[in-house]
MIDRENMAR-914742 format. One record per residue (C-alpha): z, x, y; residue number from 1; residue in three letters. Coordinates in Angstrom, 1 decimal. Example, Ala and Ser with C-alpha at 12.3 -4.5 7.8 and 13.67 -1.06 7.14 Angstrom:
REM residues 2
7.8 12.3 -4.5 1 ALA
7.1 13.7 -1.1 2 SER
//
This chain:
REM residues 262
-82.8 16.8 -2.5 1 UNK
-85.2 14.0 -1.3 2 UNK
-89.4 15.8 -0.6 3 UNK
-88.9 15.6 3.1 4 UNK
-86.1 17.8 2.9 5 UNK
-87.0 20.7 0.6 6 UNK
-90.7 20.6 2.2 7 UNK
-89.2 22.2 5.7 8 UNK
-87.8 24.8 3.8 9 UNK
-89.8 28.2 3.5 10 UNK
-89.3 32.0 3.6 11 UNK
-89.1 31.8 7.4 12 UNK
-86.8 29.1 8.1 13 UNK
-83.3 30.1 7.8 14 UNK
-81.0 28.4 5.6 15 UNK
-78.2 28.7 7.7 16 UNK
-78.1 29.1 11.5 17 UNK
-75.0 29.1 13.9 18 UNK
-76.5 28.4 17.6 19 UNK
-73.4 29.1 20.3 20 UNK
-70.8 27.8 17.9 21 UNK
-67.0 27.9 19.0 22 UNK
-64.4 26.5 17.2 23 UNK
-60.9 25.7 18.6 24 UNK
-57.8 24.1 16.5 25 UNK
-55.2 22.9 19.3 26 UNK
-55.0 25.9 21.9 27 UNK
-56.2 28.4 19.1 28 UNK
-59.7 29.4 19.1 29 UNK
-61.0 30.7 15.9 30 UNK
-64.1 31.0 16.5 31 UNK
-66.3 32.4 20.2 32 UNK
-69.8 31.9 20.8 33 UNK
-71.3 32.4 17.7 34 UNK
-75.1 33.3 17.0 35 UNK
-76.4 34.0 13.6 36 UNK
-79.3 33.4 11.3 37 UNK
-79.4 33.7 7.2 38 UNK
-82.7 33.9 5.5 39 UNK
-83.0 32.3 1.7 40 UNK
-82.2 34.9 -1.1 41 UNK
-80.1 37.2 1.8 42 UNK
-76.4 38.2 0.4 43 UNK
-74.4 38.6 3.5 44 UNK
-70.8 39.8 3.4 45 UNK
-68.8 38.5 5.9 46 UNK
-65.7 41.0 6.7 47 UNK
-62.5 41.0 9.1 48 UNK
-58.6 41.3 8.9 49 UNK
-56.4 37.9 7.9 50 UNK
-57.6 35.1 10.6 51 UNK
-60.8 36.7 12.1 52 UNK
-63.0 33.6 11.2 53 UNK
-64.4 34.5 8.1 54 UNK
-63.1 31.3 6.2 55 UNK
-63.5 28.9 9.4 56 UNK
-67.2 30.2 9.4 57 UNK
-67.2 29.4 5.7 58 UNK
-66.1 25.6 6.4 59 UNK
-69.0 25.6 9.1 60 UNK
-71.7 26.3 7.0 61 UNK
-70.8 24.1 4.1 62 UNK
-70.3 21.3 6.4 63 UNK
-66.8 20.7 5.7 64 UNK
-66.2 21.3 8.8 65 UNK
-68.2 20.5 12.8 66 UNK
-67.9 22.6 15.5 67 UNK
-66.0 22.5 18.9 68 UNK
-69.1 23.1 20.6 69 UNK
-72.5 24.6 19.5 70 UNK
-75.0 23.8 16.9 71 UNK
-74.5 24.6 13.0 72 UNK
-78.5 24.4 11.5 73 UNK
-78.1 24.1 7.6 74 UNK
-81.6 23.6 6.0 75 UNK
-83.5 23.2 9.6 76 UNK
-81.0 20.2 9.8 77 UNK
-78.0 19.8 12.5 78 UNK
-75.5 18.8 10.9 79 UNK
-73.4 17.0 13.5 80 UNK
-76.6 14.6 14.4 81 UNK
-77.4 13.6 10.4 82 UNK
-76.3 10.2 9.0 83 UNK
-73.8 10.3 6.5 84 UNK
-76.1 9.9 3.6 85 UNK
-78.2 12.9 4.9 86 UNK
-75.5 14.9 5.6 87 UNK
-74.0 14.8 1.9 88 UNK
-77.7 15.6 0.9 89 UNK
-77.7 18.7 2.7 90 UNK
-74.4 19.5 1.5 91 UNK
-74.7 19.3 -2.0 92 UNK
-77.5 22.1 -1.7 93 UNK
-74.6 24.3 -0.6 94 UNK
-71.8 25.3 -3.1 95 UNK
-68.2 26.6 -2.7 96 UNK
-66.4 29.6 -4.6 97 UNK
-62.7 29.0 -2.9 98 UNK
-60.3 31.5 -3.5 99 UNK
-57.7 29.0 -5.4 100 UNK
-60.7 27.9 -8.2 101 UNK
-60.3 24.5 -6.7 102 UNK
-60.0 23.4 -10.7 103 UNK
-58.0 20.4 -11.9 104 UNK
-55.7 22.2 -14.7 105 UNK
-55.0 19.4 -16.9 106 UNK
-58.9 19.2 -17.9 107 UNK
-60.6 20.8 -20.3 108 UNK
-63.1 23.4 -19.5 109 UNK
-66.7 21.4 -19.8 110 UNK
-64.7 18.5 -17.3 111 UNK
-64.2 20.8 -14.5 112 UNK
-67.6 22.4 -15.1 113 UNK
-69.5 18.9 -14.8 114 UNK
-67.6 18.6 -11.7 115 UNK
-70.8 19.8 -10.8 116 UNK
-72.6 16.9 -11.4 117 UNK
-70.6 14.1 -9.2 118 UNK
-72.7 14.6 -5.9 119 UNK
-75.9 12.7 -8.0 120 UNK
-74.0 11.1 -10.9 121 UNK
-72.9 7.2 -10.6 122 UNK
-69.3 6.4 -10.7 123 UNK
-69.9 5.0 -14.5 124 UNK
-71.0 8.0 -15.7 125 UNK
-68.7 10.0 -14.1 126 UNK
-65.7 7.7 -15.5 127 UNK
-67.5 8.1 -19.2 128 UNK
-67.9 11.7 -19.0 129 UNK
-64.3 12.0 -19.0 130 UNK
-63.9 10.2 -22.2 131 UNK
-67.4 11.6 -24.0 132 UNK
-68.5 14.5 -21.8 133 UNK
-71.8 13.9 -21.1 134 UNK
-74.9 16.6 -20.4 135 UNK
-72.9 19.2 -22.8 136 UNK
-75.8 21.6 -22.7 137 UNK
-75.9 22.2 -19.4 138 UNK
-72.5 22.9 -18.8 139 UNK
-72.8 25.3 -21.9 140 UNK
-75.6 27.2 -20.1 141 UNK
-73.5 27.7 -16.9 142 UNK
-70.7 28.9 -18.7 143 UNK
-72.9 31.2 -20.8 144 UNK
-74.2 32.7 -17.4 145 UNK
-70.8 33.1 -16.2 146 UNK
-69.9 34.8 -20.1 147 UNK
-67.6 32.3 -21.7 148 UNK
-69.5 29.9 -23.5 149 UNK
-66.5 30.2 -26.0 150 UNK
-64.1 28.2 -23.9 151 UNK
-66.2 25.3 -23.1 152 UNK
-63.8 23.1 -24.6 153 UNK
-60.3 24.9 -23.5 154 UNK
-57.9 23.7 -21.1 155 UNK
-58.5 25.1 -18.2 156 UNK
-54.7 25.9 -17.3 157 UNK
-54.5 27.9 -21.0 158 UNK
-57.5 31.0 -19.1 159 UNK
-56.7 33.7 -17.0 160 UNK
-57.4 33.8 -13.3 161 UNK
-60.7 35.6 -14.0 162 UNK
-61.8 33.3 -16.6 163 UNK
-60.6 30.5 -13.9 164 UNK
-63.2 32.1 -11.3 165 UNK
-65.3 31.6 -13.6 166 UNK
-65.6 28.2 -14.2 167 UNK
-65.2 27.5 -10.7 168 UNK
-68.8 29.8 -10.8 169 UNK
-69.9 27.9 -13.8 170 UNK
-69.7 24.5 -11.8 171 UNK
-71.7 25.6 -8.7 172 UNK
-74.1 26.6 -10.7 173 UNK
-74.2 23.0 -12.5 174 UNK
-74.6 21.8 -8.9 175 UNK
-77.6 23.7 -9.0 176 UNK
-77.4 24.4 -5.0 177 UNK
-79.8 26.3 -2.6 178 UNK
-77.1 28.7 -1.4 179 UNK
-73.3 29.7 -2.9 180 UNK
-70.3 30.5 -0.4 181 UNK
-67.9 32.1 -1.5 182 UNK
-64.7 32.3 0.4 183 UNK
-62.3 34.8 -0.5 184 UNK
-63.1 34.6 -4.2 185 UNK
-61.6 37.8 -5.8 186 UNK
-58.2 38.0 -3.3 187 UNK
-55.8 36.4 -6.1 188 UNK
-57.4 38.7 -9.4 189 UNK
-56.4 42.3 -10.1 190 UNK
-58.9 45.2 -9.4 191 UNK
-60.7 45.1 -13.0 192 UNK
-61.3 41.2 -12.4 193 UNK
-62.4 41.4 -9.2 194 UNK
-65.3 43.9 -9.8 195 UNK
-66.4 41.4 -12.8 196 UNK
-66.3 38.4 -10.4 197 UNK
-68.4 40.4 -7.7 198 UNK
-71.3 42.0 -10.3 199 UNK
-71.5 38.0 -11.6 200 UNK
-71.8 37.0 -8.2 201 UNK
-74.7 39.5 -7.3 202 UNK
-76.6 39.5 -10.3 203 UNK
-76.4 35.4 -10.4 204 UNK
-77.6 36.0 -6.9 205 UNK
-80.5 38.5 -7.8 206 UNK
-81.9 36.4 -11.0 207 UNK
-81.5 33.1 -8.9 208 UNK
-83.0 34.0 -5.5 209 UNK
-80.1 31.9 -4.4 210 UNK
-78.3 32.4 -0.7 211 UNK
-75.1 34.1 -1.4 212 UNK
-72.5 34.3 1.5 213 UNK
-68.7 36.1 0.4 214 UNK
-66.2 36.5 3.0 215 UNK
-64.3 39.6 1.8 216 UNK
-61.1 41.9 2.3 217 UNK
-62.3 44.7 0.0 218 UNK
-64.8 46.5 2.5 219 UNK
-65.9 48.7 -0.6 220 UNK
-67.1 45.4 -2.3 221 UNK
-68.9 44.7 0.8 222 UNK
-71.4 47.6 0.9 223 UNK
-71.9 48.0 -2.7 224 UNK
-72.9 44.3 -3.6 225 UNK
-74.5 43.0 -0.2 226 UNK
-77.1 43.6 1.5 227 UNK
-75.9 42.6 4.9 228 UNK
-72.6 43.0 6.1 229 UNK
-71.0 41.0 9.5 230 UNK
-67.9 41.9 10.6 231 UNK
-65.4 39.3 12.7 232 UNK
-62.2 40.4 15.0 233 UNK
-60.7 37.8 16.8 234 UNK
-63.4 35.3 16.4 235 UNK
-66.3 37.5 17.4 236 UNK
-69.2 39.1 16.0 237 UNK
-68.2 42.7 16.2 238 UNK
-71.9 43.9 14.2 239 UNK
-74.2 42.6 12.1 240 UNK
-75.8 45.3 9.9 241 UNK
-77.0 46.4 6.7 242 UNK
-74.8 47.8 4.0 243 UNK
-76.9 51.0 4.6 244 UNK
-76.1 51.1 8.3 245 UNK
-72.2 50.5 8.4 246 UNK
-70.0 53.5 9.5 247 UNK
-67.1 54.5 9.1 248 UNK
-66.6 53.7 13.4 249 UNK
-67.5 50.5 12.9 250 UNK
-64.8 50.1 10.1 251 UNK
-62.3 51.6 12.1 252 UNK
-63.4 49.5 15.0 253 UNK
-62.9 46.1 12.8 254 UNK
-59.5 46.9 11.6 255 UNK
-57.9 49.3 14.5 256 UNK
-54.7 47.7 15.9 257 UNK
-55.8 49.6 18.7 258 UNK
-59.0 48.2 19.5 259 UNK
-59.5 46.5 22.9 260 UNK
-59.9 42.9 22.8 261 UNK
-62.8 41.4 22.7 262 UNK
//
């Protein structure tokens, strides 16, 4: 990230901020006037039944996606009035945990780990790194973070879905980012994998200081691993509070068939 960019970021300035943000597909509107700030080091859990907005609101902040209408601030930058170059500046300070691994199968472990890398390598090195995988250590000390060091030269389609979630981890952390998403990461592992992937998550978090931001099902992950927990129906903010403060009316409230729309 270029000085002018990391000098405007400070313990004030959020890292992400959503300013009246709507987003419609077609006639569907995902997402409804949507305000929110996230401080550097905050873990935030965002939470809501199948098509609240928890992944579109993912897709905003890492820039994949602009809004309808609204501002997305990532970095004290607006993403929809950056140039491209900017823009993938900004973006490579923000990495993705998707819920599918987002790995290529066929490669061995340390290729899909240096995937990392591509946002600052040059297309030659890239292309060599495939044949002679280059900066070896440091995709060693990723994967030793994420606990398997030992399958840094595996195929990645020979590991478990945990140890897959892993590597996925292991590359964001190669990418070195300001802040990790993480959309959905634990929906496809069984319990005892999914409580691995969540205490990596939050300790890689604590020792980092890095922005962590997990959409999430499992409400119970939510308030034990988070400090701040947001909760979306139908493409609203229904509250915005800490782990501390959630009750079990504002639970019911999120996932009541019931409730009144909002």
């Amino acid at each position: 990230m270029d000085g002018n960019l990391s000098r405007t970021i400070n313990s004030a300035t959020p890292i992400f901020e959503l300013k009246n943000v709507t987003q419609r597909f077609g006639h569907f509107q995902s997402l409804t006037d949507i305000n929110l700030k996230i401080q550097p080091g905050e873990r935030v859990a965002l939470v809501g039944s199948s098509g609240a907005g928890k992944s579109t609101l993912i897709s905003l902040l890492n820039g994949t996606l602009l809004p309808t209408s609204g501002e997305v601030w990532v970095l004290d930058r607006n993403l929809a009035q950056l140039r491209p170059k900017l823009q993938r500046q900004v973006q490579r300070q923000i990495g993705t945990v998707y819920q599918q691994f987002h790995l290529v199968d066929n490669l061995r472990v340390i290729h899909n780990v240096n995937a990392g890398h591509l946002g600052r390598w040059s297309f030659f090195k890239a292309a060599l790194s495939l044949i002679w995988p280059q900066e070896v250590e440091t995709a060693a000390q990723a994967l030793s973070q994420v606990g398997i060091l030992e399958k840094l030269y595996s195929r990645t389609d020979q590991l478990s879905g945990g140890q897959q979630q892993r590597v996925a981890i292991a590359r964001v952390l190669v990418q070195n980012p300001m802040a990790i998403l993480a959309d959905e990461p634990i929906s496809s592992l069984d319990p005892e994998r999914s409580r691995e992937i969540m205490d990596l998550l939050r300790h890689l978090s604590h020792e980092t200081g890095k922005t962590l931001v997990t959409s999430l099902h499992a409400i119970e992950f939510a308030r034990s691993h988070y400090q701040r927990i947001i909760g979306l129906r139908q493409g609203r903010i229904l509250f915005d509070t800490s782990a501390e403060s959630l009750s079990p009316t504002m639970i019911e409230d999120l996932y009541s068939l019931n409730s009144p729309s909002l």
